[in-house]
ROLO-962075 format. One record per residue: residue number from 1; residue in three letters; x, y, z of N, C-alpha, C in turn. Coordinates in Angstrom, 1 decimal, padded with zeros to 4 digits. Example, Ala and Ser with C-alpha at 12.3 -4.5 7.8 and 13.67 -1.06 7.14 Angstrom:
ROLO-962075
[atom 1; ALA; [013.2; -005.7; 007.8]; [012.3; -004.5; 007.8]; [013.2; -003.3; 007.8]]
[atom 2; SER; [012.8; -002.2; 007.1]; [013.7; -001.1; 007.1]; [012.9; 000.0; 007.9]]
//
This chain:
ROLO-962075
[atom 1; UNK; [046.9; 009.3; -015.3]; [048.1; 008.6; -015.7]; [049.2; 009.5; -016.1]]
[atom 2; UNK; [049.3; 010.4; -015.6]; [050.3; 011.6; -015.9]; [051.8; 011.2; -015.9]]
[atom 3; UNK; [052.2; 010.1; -014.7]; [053.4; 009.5; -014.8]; [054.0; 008.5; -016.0]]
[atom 4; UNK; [053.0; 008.5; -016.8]; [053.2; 007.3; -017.8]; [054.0; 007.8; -019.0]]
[atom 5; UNK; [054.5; 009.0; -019.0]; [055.0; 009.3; -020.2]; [055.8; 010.1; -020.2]]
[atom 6; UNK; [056.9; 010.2; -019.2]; [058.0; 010.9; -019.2]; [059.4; 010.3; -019.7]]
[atom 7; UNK; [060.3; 011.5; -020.2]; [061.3; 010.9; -020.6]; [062.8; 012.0; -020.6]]
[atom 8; UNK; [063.9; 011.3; -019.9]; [065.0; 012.1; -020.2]; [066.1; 011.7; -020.5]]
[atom 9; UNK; [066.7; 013.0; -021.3]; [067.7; 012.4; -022.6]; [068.9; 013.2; -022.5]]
[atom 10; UNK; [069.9; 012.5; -022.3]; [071.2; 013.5; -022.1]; [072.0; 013.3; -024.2]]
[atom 11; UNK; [072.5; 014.0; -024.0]; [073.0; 013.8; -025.9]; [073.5; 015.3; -026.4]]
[atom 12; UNK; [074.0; 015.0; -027.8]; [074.6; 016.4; -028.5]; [073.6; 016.8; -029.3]]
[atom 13; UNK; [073.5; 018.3; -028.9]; [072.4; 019.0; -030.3]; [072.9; 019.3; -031.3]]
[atom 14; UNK; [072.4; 018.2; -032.3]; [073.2; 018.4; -034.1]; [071.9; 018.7; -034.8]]
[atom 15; UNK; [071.1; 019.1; -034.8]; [070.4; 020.3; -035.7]; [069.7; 020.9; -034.9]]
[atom 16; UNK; [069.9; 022.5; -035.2]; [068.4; 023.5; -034.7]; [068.2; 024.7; -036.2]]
[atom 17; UNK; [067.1; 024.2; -036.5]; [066.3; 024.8; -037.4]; [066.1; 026.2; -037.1]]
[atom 18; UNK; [066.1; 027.4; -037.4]; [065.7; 028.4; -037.2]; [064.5; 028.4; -036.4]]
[atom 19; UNK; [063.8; 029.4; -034.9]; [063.2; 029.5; -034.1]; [061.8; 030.1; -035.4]]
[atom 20; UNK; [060.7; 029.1; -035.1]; [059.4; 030.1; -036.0]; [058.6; 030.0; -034.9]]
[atom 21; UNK; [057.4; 030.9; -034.9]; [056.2; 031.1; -034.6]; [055.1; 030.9; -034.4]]
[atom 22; UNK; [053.6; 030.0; -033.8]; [052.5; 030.0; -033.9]; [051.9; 031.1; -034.8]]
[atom 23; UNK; [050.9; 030.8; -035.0]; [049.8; 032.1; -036.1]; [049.7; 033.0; -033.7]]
[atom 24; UNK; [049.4; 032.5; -033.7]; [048.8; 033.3; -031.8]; [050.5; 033.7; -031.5]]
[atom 25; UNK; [051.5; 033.5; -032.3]; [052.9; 034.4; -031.4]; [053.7; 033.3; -030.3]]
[atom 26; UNK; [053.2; 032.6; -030.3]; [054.2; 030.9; -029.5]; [055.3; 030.8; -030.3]]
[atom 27; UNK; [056.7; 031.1; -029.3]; [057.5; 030.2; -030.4]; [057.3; 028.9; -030.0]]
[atom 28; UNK; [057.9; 028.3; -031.3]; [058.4; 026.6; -031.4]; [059.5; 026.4; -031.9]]
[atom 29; UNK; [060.7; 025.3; -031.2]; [061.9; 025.2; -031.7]; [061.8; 023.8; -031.9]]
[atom 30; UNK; [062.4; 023.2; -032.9]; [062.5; 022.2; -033.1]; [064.2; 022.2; -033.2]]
[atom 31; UNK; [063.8; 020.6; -032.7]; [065.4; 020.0; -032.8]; [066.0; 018.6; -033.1]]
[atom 32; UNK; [067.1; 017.9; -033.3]; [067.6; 017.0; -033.2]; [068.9; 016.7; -032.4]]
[atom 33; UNK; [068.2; 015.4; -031.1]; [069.5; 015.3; -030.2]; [070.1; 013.7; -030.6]]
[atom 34; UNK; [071.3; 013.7; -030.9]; [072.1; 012.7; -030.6]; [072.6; 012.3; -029.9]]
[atom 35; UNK; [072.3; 010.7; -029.1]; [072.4; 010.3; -028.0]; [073.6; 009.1; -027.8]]
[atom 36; UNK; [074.5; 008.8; -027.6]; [075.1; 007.5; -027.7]; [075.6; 006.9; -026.1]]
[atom 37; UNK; [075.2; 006.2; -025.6]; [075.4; 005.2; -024.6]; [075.4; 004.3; -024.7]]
[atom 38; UNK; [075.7; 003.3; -023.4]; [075.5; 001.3; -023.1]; [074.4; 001.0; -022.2]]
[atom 39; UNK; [073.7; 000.4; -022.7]; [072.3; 000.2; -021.5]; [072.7; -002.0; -021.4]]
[atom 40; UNK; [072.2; -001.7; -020.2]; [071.8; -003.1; -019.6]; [070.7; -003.6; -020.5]]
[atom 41; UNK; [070.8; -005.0; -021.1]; [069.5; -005.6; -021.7]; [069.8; -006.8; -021.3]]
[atom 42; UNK; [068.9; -007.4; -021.0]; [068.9; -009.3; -020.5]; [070.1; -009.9; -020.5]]
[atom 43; UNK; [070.8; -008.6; -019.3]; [072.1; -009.2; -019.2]; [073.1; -009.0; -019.7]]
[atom 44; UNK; [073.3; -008.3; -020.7]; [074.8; -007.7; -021.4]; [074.2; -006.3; -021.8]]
[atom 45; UNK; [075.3; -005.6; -022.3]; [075.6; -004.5; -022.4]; [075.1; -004.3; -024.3]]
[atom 46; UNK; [074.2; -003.2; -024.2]; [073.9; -002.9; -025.4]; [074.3; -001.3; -026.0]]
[atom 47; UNK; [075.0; -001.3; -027.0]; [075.6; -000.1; -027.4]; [074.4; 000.5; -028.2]]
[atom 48; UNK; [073.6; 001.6; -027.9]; [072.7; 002.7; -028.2]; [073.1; 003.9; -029.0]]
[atom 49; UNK; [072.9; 003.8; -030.4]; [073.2; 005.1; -031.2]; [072.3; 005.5; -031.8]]
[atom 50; UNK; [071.0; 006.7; -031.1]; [069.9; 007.2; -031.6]; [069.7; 008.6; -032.1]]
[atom 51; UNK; [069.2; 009.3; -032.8]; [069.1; 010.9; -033.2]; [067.7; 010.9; -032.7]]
[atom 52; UNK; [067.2; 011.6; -032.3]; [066.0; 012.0; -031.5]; [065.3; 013.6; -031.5]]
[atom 53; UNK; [063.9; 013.4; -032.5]; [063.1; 014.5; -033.2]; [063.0; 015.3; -032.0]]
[atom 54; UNK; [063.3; 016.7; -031.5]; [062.4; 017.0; -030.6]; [062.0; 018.7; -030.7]]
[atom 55; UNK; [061.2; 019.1; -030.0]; [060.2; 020.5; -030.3]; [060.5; 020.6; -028.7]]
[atom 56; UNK; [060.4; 022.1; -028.7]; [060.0; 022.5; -027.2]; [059.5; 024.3; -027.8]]
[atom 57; UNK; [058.3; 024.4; -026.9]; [057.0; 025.7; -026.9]; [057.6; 026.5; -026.0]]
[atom 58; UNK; [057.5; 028.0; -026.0]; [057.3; 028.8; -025.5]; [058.3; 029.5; -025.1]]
[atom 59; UNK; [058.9; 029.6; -023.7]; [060.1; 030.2; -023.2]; [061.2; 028.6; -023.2]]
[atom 60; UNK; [060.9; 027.7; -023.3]; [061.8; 026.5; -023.4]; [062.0; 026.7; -024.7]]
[atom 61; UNK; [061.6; 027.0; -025.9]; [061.6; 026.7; -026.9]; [063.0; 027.9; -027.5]]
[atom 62; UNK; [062.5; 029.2; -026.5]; [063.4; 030.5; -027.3]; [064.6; 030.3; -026.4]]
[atom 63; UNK; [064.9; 029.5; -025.4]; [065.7; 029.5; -024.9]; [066.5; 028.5; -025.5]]
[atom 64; UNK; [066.5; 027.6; -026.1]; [067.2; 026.7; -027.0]; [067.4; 027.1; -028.3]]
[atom 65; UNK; [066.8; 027.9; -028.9]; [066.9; 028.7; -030.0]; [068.5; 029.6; -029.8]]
[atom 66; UNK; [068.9; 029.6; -028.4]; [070.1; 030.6; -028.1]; [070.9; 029.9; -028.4]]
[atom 67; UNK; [070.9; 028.6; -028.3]; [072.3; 027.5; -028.5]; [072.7; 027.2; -029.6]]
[atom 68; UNK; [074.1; 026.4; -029.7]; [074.4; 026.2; -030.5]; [074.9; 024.5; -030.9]]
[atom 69; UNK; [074.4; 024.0; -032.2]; [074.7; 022.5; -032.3]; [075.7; 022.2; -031.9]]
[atom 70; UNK; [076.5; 021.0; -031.2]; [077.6; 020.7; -030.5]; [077.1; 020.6; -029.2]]
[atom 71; UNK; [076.1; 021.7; -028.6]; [076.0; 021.3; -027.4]; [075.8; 020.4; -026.3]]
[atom 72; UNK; [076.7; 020.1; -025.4]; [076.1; 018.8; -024.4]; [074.3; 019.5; -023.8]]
[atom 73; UNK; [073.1; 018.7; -023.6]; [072.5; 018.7; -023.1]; [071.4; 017.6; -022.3]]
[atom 74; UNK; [070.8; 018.0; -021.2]; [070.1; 016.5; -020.8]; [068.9; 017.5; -020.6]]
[atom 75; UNK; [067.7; 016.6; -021.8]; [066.3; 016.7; -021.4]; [065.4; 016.4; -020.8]]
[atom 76; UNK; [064.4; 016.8; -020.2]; [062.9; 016.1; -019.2]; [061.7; 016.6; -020.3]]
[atom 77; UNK; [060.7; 015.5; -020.7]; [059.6; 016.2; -021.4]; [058.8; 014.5; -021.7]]
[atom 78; UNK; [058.2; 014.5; -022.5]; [057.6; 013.5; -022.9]; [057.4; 013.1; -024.2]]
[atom 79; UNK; [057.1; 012.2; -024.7]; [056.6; 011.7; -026.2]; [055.1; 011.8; -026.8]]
[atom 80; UNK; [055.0; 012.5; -028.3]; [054.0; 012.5; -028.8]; [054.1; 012.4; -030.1]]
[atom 81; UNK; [053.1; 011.7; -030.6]; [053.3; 011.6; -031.9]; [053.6; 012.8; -033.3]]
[atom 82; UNK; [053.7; 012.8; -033.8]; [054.5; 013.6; -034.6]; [053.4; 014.5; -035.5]]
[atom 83; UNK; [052.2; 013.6; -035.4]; [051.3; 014.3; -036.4]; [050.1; 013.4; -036.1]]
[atom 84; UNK; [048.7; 014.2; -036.5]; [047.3; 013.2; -036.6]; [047.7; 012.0; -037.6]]
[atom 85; UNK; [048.6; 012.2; -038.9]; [048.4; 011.2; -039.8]; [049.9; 010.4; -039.3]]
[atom 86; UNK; [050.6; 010.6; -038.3]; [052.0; 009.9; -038.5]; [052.0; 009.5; -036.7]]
[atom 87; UNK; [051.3; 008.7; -036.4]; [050.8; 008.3; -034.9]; [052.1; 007.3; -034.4]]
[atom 88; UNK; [052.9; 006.8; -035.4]; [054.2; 006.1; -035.2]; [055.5; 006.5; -035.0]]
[atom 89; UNK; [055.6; 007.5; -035.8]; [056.3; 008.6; -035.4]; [056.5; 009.3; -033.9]]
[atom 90; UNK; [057.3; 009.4; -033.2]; [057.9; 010.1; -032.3]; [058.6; 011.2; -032.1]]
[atom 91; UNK; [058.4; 012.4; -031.5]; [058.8; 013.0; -030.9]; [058.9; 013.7; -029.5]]
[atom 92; UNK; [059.8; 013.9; -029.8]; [060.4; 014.2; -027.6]; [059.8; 015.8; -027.7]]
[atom 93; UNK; [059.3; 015.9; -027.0]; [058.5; 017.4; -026.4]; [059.4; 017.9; -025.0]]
[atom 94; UNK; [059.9; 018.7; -025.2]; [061.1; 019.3; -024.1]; [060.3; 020.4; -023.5]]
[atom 95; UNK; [059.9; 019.8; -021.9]; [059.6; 020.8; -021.0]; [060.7; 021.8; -020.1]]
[atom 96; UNK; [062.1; 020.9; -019.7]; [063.0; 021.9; -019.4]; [064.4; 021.1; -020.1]]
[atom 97; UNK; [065.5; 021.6; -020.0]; [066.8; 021.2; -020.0]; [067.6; 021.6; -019.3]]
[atom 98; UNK; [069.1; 020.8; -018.9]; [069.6; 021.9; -019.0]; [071.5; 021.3; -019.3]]
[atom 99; UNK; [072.5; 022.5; -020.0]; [073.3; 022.4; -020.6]; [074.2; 021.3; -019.4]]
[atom 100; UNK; [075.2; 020.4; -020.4]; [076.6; 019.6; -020.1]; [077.7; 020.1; -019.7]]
[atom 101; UNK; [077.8; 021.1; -020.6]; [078.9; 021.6; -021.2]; [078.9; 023.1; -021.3]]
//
């Protein structure tokens, strides 16, 4: 079921935390994207204002570490929970991007 859990996100990057490290040398970057659009819902137009947790590993990860908040970006990656104890919680896992702007 590999197709079941993809997701992509176009939005502004208003936080990036400083790039840290695995204990094994992985970076990890975490981020927050802000998304605003109008989506179709049962027929009218629904105005969408979400901030969206997201991480991306490795060379995606140090490569976003280069940017700067403000930036236009659209992501492809998937959702996982945030933690073993916080299974409700969401976050976007960014396999590639790439810049708007």
């Amino acid at each position: 079921m590999p197709d079941r859990n993809k997701a992509v996100l176009g939005g502004t990057l208003i936080e990036l935390p400083a790039l840290r490290y695995t204990p094994a040398g992985i970076p990890v970057q975490h981020c927050v994207i802000s998304h605003e659009s109008s989506q179709q819902e049962n027929g009218k137009l629904r105005q969408v204002i979400v901030e969206v947790e997201a991480v991306a590993v490795g060379p995606t990860g140090q490569a976003i570490s280069r940017l700067t908040t403000g930036q236009q970006l659209k992501v492809r990656g998937f959702f996982a929970a945030a933690g073993q104890r916080q299974r409700r919680r969401l976050v976007l896992h960014i396999n590639e991007f790439e810049l708007l702007n």
